[in-house]
NUZAVEX-540345 format. One record per residue (C-alpha): residue in three letters; y, x, z; residue number from 1; chain. Coordinates in steps of 0.05 Angstrom, whole numbers, plus 5000, padded with zeros to 4 digits. Each point is the difference from the previous one (the first is absolute). Example, Ala and Ser with C-alpha at 12.3 -4.5 7.8 and 13.67 -1.06 7.14 Angstrom:
BEGIN
torfi,c2,c1,c3,balo,kolke
ALA,4910,5246,5156,1,A
SER,5069,5027,4987,2,A
***
This chain:
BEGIN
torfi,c2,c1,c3,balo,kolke
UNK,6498,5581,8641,1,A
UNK,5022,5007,5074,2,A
UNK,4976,5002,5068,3,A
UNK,5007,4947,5052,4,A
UNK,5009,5015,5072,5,A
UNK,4939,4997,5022,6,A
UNK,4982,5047,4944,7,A
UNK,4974,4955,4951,8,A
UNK,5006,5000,4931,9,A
UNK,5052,4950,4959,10,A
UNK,4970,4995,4927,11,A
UNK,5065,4988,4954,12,A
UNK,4998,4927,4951,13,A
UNK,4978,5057,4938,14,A
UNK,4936,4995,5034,15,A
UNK,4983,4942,5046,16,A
UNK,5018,4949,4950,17,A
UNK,4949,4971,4968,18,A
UNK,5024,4986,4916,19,A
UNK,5026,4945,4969,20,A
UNK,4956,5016,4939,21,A
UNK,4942,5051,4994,22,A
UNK,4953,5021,4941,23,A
UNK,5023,5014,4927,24,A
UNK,5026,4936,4966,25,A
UNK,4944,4972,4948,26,A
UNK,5045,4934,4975,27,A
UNK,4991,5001,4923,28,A
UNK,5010,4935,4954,29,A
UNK,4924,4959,5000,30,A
UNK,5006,5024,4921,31,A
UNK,5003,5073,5017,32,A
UNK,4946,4998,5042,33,A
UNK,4955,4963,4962,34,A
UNK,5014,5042,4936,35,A
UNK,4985,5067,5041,36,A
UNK,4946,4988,5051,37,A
UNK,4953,4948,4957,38,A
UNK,4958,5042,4957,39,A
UNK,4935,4986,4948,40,A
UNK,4926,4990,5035,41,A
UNK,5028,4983,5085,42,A
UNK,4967,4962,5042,43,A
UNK,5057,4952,5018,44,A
UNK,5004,4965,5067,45,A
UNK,5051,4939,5001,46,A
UNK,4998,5002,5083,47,A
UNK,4982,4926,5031,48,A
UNK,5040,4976,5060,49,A
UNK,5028,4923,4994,50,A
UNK,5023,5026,4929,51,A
UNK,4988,5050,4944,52,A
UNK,5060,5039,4963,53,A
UNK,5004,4958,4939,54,A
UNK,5062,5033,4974,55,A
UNK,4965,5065,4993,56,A
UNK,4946,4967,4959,57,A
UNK,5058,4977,4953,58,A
UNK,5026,5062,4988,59,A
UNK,4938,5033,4985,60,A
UNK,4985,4951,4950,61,A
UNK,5069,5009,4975,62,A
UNK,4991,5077,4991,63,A
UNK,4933,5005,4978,64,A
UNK,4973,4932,4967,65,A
UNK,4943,5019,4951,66,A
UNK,5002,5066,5010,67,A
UNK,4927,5038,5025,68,A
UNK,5015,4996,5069,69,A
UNK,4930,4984,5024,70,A
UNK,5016,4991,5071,71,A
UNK,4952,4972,5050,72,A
UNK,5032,4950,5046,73,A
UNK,4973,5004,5077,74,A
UNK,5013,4943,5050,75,A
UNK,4978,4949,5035,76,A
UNK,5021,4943,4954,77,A
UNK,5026,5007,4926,78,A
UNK,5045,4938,4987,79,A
UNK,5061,4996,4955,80,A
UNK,5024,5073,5006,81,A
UNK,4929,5020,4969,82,A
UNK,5005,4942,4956,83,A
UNK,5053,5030,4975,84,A
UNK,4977,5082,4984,85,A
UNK,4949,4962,4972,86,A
UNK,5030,4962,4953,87,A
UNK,5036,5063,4979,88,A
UNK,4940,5035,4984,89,A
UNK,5005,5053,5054,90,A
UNK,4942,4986,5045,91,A
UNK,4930,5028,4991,92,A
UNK,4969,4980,5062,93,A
UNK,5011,4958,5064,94,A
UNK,4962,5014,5058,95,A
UNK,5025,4931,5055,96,A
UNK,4971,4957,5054,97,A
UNK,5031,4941,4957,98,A
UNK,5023,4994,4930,99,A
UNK,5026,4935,4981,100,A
UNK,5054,4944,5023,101,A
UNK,5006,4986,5069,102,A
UNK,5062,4947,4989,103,A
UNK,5010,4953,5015,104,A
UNK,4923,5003,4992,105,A
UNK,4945,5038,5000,106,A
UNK,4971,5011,4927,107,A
UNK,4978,5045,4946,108,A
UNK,5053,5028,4956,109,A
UNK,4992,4976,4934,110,A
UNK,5032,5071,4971,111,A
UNK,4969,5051,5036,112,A
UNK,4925,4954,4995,113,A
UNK,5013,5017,4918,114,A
UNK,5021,5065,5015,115,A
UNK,4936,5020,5038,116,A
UNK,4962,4961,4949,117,A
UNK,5021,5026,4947,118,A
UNK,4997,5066,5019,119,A
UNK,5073,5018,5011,120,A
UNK,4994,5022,5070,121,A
UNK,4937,5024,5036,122,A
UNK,4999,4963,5076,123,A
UNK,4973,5029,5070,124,A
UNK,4986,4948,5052,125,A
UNK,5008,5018,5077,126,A
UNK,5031,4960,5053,127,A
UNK,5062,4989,5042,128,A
UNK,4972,5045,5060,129,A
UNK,4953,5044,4961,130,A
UNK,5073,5011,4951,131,A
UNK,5039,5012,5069,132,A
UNK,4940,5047,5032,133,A
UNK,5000,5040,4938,134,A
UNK,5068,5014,5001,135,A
UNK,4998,5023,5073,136,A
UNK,4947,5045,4986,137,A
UNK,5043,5029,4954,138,A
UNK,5049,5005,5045,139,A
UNK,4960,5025,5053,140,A
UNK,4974,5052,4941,141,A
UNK,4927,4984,5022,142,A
UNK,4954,4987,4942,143,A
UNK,4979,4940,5009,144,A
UNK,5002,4943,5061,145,A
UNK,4946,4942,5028,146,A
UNK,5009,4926,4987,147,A
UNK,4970,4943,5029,148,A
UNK,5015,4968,4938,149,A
UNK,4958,5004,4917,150,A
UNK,4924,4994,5032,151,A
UNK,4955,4952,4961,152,A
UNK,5058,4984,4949,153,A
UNK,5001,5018,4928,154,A
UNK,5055,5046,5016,155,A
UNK,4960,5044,5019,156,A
UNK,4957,5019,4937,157,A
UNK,5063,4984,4951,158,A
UNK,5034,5066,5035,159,A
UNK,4948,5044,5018,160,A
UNK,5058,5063,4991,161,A
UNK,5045,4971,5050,162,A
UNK,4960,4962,5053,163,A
UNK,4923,5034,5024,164,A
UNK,4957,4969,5060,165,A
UNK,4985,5052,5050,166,A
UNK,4965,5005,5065,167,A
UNK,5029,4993,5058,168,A
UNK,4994,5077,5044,169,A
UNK,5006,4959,5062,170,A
UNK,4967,4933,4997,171,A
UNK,4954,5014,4935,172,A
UNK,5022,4934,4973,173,A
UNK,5019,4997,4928,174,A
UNK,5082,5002,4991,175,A
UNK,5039,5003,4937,176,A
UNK,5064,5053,4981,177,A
UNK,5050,4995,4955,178,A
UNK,5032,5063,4967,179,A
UNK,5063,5032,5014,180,A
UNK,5063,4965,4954,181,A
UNK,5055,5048,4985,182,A
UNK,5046,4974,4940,183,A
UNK,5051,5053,4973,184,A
UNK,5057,4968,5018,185,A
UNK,5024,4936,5043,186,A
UNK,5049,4956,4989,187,A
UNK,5029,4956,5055,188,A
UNK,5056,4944,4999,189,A
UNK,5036,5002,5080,190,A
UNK,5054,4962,5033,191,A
UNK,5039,5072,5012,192,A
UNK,4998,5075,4999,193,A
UNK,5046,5045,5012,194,A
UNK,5008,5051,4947,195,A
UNK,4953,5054,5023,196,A
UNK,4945,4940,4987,197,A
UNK,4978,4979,5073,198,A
UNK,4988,4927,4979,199,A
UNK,5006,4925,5038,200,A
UNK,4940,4959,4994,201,A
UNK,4994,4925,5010,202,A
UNK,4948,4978,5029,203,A
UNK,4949,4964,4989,204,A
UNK,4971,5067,4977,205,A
UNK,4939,4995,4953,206,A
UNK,4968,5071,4987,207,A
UNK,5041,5029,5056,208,A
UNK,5029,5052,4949,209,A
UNK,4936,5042,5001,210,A
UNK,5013,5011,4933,211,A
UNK,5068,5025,5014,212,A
UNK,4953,5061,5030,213,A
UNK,4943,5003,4955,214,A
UNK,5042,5018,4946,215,A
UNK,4993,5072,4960,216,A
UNK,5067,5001,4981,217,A
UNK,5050,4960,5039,218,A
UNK,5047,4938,4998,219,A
UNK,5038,4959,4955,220,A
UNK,5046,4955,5057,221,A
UNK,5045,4951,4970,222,A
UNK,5043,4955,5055,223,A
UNK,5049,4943,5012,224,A
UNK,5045,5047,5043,225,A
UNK,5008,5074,5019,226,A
UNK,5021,5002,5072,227,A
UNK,5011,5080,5037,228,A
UNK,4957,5036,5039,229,A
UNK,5029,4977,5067,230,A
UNK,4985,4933,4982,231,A
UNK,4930,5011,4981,232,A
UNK,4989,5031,5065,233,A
UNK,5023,4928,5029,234,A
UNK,4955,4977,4952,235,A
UNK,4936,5048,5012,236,A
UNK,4946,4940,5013,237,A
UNK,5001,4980,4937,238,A
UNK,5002,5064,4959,239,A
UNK,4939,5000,4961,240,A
UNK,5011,5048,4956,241,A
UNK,5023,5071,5020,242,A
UNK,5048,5033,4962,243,A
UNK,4963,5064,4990,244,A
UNK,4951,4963,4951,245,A
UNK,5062,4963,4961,246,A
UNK,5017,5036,4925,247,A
UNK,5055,4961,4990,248,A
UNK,5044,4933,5029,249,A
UNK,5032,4945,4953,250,A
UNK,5040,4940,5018,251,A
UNK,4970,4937,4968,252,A
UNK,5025,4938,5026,253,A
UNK,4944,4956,5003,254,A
UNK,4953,5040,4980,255,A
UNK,4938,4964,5016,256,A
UNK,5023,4934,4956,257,A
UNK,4964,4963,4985,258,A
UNK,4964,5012,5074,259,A
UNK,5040,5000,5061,260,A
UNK,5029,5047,5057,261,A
UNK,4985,4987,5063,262,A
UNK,5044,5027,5063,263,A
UNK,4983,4960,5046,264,A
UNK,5004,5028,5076,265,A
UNK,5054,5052,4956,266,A
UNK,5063,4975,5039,267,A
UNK,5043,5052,4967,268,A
UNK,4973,4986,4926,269,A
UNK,4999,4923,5000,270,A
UNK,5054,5001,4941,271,A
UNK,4945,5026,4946,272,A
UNK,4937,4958,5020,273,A
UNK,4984,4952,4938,274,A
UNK,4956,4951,4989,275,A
UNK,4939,4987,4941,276,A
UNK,5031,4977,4935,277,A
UNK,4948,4949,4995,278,A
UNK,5026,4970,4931,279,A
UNK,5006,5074,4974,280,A
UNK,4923,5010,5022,281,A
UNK,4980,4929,4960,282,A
UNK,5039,5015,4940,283,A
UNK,4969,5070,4993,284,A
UNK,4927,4970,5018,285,A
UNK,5013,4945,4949,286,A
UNK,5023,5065,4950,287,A
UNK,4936,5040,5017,288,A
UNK,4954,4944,4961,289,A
UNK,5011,5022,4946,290,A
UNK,5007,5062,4954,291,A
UNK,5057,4970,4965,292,A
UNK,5041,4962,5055,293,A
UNK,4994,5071,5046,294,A
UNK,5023,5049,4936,295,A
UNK,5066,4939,5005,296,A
UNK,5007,5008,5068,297,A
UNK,4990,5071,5011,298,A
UNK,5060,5010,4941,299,A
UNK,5044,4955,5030,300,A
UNK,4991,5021,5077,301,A
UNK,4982,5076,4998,302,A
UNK,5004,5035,4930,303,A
UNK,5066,4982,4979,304,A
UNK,5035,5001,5076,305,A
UNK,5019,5055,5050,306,A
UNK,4981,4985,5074,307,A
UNK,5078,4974,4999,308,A
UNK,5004,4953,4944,309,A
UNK,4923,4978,5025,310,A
UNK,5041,4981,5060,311,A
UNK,5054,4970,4971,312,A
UNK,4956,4952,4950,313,A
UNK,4963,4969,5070,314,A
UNK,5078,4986,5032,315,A
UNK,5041,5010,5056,316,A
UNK,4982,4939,5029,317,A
UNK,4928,4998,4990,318,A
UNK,5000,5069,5034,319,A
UNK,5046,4983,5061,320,A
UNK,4952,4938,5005,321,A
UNK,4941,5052,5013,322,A
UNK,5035,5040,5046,323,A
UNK,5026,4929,5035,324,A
UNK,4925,4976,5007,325,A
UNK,4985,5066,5036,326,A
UNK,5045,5009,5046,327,A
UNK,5010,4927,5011,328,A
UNK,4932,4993,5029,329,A
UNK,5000,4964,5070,330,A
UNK,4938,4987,5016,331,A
UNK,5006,4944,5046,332,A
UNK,5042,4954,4955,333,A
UNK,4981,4937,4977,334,A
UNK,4972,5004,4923,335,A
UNK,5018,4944,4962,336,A
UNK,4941,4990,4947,337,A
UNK,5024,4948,4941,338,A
UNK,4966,4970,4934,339,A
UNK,4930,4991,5026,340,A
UNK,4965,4932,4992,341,A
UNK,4948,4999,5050,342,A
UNK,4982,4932,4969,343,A
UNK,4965,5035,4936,344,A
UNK,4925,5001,4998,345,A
UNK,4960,5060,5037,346,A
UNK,4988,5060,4949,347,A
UNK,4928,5038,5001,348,A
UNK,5035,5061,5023,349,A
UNK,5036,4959,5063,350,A
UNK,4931,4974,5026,351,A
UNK,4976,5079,4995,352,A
UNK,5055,5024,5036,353,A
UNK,4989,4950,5050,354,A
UNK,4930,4999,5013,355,A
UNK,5009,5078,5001,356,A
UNK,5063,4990,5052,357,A
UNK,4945,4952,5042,358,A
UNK,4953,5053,4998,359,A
UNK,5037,5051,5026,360,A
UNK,5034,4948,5053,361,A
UNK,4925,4997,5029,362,A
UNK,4978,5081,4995,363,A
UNK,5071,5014,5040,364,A
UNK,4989,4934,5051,365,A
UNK,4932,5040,5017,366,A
UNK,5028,5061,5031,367,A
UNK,4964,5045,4963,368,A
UNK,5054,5034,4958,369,A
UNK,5080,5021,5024,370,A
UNK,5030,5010,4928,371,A
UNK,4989,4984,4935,372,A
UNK,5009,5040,4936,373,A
UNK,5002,4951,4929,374,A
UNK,4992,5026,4922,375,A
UNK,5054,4975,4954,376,A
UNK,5008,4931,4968,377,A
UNK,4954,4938,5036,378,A
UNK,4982,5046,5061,379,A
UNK,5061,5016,5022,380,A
UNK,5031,4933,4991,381,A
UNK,4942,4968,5034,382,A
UNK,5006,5049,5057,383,A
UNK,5080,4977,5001,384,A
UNK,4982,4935,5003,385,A
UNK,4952,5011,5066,386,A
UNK,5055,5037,5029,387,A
UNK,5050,4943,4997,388,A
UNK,4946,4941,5012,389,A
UNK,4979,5043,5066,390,A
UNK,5069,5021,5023,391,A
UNK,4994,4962,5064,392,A
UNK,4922,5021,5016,393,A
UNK,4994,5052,5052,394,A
UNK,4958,5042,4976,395,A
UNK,5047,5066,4970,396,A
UNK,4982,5032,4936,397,A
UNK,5042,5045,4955,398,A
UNK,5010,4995,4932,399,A
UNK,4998,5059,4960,400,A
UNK,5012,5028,4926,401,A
UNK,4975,5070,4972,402,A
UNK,5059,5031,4991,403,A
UNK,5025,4997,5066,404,A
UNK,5016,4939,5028,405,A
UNK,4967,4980,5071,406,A
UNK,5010,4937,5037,407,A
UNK,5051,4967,4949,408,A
UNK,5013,4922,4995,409,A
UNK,5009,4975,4925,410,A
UNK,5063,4968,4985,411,A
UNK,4997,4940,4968,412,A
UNK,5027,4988,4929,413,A
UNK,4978,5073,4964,414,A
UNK,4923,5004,4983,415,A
UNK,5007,5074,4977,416,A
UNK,4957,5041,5059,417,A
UNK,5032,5056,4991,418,A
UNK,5073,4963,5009,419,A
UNK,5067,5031,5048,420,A
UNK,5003,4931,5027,421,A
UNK,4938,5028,5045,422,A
UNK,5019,5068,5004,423,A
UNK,5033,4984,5065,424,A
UNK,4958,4955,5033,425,A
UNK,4952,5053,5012,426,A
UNK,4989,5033,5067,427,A
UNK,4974,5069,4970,428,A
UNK,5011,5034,4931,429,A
UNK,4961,5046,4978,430,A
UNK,4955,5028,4944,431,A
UNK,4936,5001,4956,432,A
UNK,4959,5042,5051,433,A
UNK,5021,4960,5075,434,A
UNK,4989,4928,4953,435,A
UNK,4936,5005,4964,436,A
UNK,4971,5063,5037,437,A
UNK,5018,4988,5070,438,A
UNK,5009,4926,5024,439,A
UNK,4951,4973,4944,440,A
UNK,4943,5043,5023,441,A
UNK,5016,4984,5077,442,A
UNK,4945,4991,5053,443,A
UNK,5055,4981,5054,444,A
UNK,5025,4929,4971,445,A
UNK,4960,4994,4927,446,A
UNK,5034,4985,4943,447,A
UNK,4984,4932,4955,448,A
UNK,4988,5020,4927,449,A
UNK,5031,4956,4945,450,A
UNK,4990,5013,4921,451,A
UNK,5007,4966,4946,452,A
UNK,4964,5026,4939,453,A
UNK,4986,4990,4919,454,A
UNK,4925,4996,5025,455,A
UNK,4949,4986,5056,456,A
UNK,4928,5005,4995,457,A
UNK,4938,4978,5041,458,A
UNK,4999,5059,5039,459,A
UNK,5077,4998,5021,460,A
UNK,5020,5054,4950,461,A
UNK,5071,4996,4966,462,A
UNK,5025,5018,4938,463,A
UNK,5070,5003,4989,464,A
UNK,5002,5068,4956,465,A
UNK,4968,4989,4935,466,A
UNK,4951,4954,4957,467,A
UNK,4963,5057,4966,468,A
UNK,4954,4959,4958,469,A
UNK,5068,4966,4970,470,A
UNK,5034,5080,4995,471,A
UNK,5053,4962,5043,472,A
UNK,5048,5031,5053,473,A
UNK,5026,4961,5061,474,A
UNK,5036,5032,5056,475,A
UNK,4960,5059,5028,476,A
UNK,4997,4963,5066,477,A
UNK,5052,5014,5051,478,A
UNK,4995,5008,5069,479,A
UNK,4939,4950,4990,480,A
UNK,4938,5055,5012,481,A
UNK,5040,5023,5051,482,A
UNK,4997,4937,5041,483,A
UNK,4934,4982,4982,484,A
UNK,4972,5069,5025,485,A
UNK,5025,4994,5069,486,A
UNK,5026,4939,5025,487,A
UNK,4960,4959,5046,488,A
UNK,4990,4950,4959,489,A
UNK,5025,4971,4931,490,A
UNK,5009,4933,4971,491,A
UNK,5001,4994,4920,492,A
UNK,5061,4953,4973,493,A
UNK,4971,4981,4924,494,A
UNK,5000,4949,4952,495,A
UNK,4941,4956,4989,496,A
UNK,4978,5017,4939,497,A
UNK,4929,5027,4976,498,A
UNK,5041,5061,4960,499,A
UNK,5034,5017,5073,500,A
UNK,4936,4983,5038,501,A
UNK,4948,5041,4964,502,A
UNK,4926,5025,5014,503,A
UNK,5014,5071,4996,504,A
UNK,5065,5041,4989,505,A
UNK,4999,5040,4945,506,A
UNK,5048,5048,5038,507,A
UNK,5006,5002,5071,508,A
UNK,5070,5015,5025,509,A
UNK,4978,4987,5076,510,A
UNK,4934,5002,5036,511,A
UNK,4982,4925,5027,512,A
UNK,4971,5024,5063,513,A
UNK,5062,4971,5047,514,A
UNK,4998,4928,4956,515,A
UNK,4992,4949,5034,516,A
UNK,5031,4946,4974,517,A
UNK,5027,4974,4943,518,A
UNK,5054,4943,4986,519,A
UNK,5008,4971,4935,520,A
UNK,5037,4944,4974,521,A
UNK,4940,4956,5013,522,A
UNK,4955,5024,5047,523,A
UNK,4993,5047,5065,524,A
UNK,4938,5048,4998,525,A
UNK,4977,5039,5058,526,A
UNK,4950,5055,5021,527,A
UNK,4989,5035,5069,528,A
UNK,4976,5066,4980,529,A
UNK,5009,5041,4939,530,A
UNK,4919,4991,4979,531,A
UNK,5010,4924,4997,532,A
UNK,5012,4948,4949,533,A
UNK,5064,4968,5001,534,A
UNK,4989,4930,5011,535,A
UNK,5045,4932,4988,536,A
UNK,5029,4974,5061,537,A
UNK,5057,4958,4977,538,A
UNK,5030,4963,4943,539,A
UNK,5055,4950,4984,540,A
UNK,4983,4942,4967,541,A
UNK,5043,4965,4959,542,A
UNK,5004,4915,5010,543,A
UNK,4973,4985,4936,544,A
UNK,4925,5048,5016,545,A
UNK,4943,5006,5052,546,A
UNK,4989,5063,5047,547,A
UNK,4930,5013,4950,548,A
UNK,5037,4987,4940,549,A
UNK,5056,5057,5018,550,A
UNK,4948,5048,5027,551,A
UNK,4967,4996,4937,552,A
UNK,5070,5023,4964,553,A
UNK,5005,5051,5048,554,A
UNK,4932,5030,4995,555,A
UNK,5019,4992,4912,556,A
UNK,5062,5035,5016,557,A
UNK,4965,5061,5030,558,A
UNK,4961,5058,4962,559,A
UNK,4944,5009,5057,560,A
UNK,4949,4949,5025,561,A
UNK,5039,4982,5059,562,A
UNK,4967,4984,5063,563,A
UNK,5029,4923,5028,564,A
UNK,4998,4993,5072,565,A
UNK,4968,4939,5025,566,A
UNK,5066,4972,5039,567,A
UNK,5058,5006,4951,568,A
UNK,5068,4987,5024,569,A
UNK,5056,4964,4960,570,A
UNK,5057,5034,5001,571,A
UNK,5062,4956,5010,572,A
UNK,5060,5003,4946,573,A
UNK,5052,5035,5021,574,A
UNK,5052,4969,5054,575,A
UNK,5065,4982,4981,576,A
UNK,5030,5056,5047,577,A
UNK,4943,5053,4957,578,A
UNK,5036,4980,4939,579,A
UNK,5079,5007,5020,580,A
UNK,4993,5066,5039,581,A
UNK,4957,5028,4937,582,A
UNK,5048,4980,4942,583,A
UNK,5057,5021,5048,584,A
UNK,4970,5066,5005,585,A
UNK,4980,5003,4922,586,A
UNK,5058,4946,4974,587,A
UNK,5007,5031,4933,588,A
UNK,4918,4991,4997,589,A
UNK,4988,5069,4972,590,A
UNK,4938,5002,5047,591,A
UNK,4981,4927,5021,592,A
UNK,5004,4970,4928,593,A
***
């Protein structure tokens, strides 16, 4: 230390520098920390950003398959990795917005429907904000927080001990709460950390790492790369996770397989970004059908591998090809879409998705709503489909998905909604909460509601959770309740069919009160307020049949007495151009056929 001339002070390099690394290192193998942090009876959280740490699930069925862990997984989807502490016996309970497959599309899980049938695991159904908001409550440590989300749905009265409708101190109105989540321990898959346990997110980000926080006892990080403290600092915006929280760090190269890592607007991380294994994801679907064809899989893949050997039976090549597809990703290239006959014969689900893309052409061309949020499978594709069919119309609207993504522009070729392709097309990520809490529930620019759903009744109620009367589990719901409790108005994507079109739900996963249309495969019905009938507007009709003679069918096809309107359009079949821009969108058909 020394003094300048004007009598200042000149702090030596021991203490102005700022340190290369700081904190005590936590870096232990993924075995290690599995083996001492995962203990009997936790409430696990598998943190949700674009992917979930897969490899952790692995090991934990490594260590502990059929032993009496009883864990309850938390989160706001279970998909493979709770497919898989499932299968081993060490799950108890899942409390999830959605439980099921989501790729490449949306759809009950034939393993985990026998599993809750049969009494393996016990199930408790929220939703993709109310999951996210309890979280941050617990993170907040407040007991409980409001929702805008659960009234009028069965929800509700399934879990009384977790949601409660209160009255409002302010405006007296009736509101509903959710509890406070707080799983024991978290366990996130980033793109880096250094090895104190500060921790690079992708985006988009999903839950937002609330969980991260809620937590009673900490972290379990595993990561593609540890980088040092200086660089984290360079780094900083998109540290999610502090490393304060963090029990321990492991390396696992791609550790989200069979999900990918996103690092997109990560300049100094592009080199570990990967993409979806989408044949991995099909094979293990087409495993989880069966008891028998998962036990072969889940020996071949998991029991009898390390993470390392699990990497080395998927290839070199097949992994570089991942990596190659995400960092490879120019947006404004031309995509080159091959093998689709656009000569073969319309498909049911083709005229849905474009009567639905029609539909939502005409609700946007009105002014009345500036973006658009779409539910999984037909919905989003139809919504796609407008996007691309409107490209050149003036009026702006943004295209959103619930985990994050705002004002994105679907590539063509991949069907998935969820896929990297779009990750970068996007002029916002961001999270559970901004998505479905924020910009759905908008005054300034609405947002345009569409759902698909298992059911629809008279009344604009959906049911995509469970048949009860049939003991049968579907998906919990989603983000679905969500969107149908506060956007400005929702339009139902749904096969005609009177099992799909029914009189009454026998379990409401979403109030109808924002219905007010719905698109089928046949027919368009509409309503203008939520004490109305919905009422047949429009129909196509075939060559071969009369406008009565198809109105009949579609008044057959429906489970209500529904009202006909006395000037029925026809629709027209879809266009040529309808048809090449939707099977380049969808040209494997998991969607459209």
């Amino acid at each position: 230390m020394a003094k300048t001339e004007g009598g200042g002070i000149v702090l030596n390099s021991h203490y102005a520098r700022i340190p290369e690394e700081e904190g005590h290192n936590k870096i232990i193998p993924i075995e290690q920390a599995v083996k001492k942090y995962i203990k009997p009876g936790m409430d696990l959280h598998f943190v949700f950003a674009h992917s979930r740490a897969h490899a952790v699930a692995m090991e934990i069925v490594r260590q502990f398959q059929q032993q009496p862990m009883h864990f309850t997984l938390t989160g706001a989807g279970i998909l493979e990795y709770g497919i898989m502490l499932t299968w081993a016996g060490l799950v108890d309970k899942v409390v999830a917005g959605f439980i099921g497959d989501t790729y490449p599309a949306p759809a009950p899980n034939r393993f985990l429907q026998r599993a809750i049938k049969n009494g393996q695991i016990t199930y408790e159904c929220w939703t993709n904000l109310t999951l996210t908001l309890g979280l941050l409550a617990g993170a907040l440590h407040i007991p409980y927080i409001t929702t805008k989300s659960l009234l009028g749905s069965g929800l509700l009265h399934d879990n009384h001990d977790s949601f409660k409708v209160i009255t409002d101190p302010f405006s007296g109105k009736e509101t509903a709460v959710v509890r406070a989540l707080n799983p024991d321990l978290a366990i996130v898959h980033g793109v880096a950390a250094d090895a104190y346990g500060n921790t690079v997110i992708g985006p988009p980000f999903g839950e937002n790492m609330w969980g991260a926080y809620a937590t009673r006892q900490g972290v379990i990080v595993t990561v593609e790369k540890i980088v040092s403290t200086s660089e984290i600092r360079k780094l900083s915006n998109y540290v999610k996770v502090p490393g304060h929280l963090v029990k321990s760090v492991s390396v696992v190269p791609f550790g989200a397989h069979p999900q990918g890592m996103s690092v997109e607007g990560i300049p100094a991380l592009q080199d570990f970004g990967y993409s979806e294994d989408y044949e991995a994801r099909r094979q293990f679907r087409a495993a989880a059908s069966s008891p028998e064809s998962l036990d072969a899989w889940m020996q071949k893949w998991v029991i009898n591998n390390s993470h390392e050997s699990y990497l080395e039976m998927i290839g070199d090549n097949r992994l570089q090809k991942l990596r190659d597809a995400a960092k490879n990703n120019d947006i404004y290239a031309a995509v080159e879409i091959t093998d689709i006959d656009n000569d073969q014969p319309v498909t049911s689900n083709e005229l849905l998705i474009i009567n639905a893309a029609r539909v939502i052409g005409e609700k946007i061309a009105s002014g009345a709503f500036s973006s658009l949020l779409a539910g999984i499978g037909s919905a989003h594709l139809a919504s796609w489909l407008a996007k691309y069919l409107g490209k050149d119309d003036s009026m702006p609207w943004e295209l959103l998905t619930e985990t994050g993504f705002y004002g994105y522009y679907p590539r063509l070729g991949d069907s998935y909604i969820f896929n990297y392709a779009n990750i970068p097309t996007s002029k916002m990520q961001t999270h559970f909460v901004d998505v479905l809490g924020c910009l759905v529930s908008s005054e300034v620019g609405p947002c345009l509601g569409v759902l698909s759903a298992a059911q629809v009744d008279k009344y604009g109620n959906i049911n995509s959770t469970k048949i009860p009367e049939k003991n049968l589990f579907l998906t919990s719901g989603g983000g679905s309740n969500d969107v149908a409790s506060a956007a400005g108005e929702v339009v139902i994507v749904i096969t005609h069919l009177p099992k799909r079109l029914v009189d009454q739900v026998s379990f409401v996963t979403a109030n109808g009160d924002k219905m007010r249309t719905i698109v089928t495969d046949r027919a368009i019905m509409r309503r203008n307020s939520a004490g109305e009938p919905f009422t047949l507007v429009g129909c196509f009709v075939p060559e071969d049949k009369s406008l009565d003679t198809v109105i009949k069918e579609v008044q057959s096809g429906c489970g209500w007495d529904l009202v006909v309107s006395n000037d029925v359009m026809v629709l027209p079949l879809p266009s040529k151009e309808e048809l090449i821009c939707l099977r380049a969108l969808d040209p494997e058909g998991d969607i459209r056929k």
